[in-house]
C-alpha positions in Angstrom: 61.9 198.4 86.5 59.2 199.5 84.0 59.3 202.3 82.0 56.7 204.5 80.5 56.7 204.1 76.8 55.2 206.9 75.0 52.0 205.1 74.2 50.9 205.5 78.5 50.5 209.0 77.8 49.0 209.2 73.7 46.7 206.9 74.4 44.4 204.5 77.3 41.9 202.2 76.6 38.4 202.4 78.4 35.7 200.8 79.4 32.2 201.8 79.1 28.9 199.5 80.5 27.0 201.4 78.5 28.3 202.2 75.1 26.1 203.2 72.5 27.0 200.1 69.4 25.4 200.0 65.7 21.6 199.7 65.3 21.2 201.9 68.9 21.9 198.5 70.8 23.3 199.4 74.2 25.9 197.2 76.2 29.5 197.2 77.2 32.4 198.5 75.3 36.1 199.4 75.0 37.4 202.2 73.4 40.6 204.0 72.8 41.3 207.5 74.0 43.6 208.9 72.0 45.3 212.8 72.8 45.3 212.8 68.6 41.5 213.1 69.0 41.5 216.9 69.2 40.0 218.9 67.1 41.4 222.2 66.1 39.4 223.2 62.7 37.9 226.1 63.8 35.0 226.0 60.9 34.5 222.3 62.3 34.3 223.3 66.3 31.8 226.5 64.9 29.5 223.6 63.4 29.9 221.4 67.0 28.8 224.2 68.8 25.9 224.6 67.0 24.6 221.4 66.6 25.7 220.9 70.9 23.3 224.2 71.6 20.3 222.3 69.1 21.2 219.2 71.1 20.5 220.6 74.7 17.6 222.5 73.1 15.4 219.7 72.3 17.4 216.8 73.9 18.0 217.8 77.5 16.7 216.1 80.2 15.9 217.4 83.4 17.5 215.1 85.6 20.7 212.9 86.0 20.6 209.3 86.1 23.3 207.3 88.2 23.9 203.4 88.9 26.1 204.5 91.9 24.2 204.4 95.2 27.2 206.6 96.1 26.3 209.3 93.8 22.4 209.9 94.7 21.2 213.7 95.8 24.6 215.0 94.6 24.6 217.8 92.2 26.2 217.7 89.2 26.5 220.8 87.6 26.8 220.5 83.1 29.4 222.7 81.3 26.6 225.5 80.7 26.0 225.7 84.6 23.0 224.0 84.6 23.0 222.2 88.3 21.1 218.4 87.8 20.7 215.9 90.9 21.5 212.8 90.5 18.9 210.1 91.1 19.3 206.4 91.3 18.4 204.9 87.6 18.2 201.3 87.2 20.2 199.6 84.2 17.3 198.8 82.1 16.4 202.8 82.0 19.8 204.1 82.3 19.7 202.2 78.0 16.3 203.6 77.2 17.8 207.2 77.8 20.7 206.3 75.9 18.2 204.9 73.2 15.9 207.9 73.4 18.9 210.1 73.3 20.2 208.8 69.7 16.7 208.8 68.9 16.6 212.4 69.6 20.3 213.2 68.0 19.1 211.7 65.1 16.1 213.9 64.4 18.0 217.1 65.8 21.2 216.9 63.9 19.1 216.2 60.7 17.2 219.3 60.7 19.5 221.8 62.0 21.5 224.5 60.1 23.8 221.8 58.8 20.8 219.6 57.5 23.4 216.4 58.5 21.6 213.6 58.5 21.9 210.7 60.9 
């Protein structure tokens, strides 16, 4: 019999086809999500917030993008209640969103209130 060791619940690896790596090169990765990974500053969630509301300002797209057949002409709806079909992206452009998107970030985050830099 196997037990649960504290670890199953702390932590689980996972795998993105898509992560985001140094120099804005897109292509599979691992990560590990970790419950320590909460943040509870409340000066630090004020300054997420802000730079999340400059980030759908000038970042959002109209659209959702999906590699799931499954998934096509289904709604999703965003945390703001914004409602976005999904339409069927190939790889190729499902990475030049994600390139456009750091592209964006970077510019965003390093002229808003914070003047953070990229």
């Amino acid at each position: 019999m196997v037990y649960l060791v504290k670890q199953d619940f702390t932590q689980k690896p996972v795998l993105n086809p898509y992560m985001l790596h140094k120099g804005g090169v897109v292509k599979p990765g691992t990560y590990t999500r970790r419950a320590k990974n909460i943040i509870s500053s409340p000066v630090l969630r004020r300054r997420m917030e802000q730079a999340a509301e400059l980030m759908i300002q000038n970042c959002s797209l109209p659209d959702a993008c999906t590699t799931n057949p499954d998934n096509v002409g289904k709604v999703r709806v965003t945390k703001r209640g914004v409602r976005k079909v999904m339409r069927l992206c190939t790889p190729e452009e499902v990475q030049e969103r994600i390139r456009r998107a750091r592209e964006c970030a970077a510019t965003t985050l390093a002229t808003g209130p914070g003047g953070g830099g990229a």
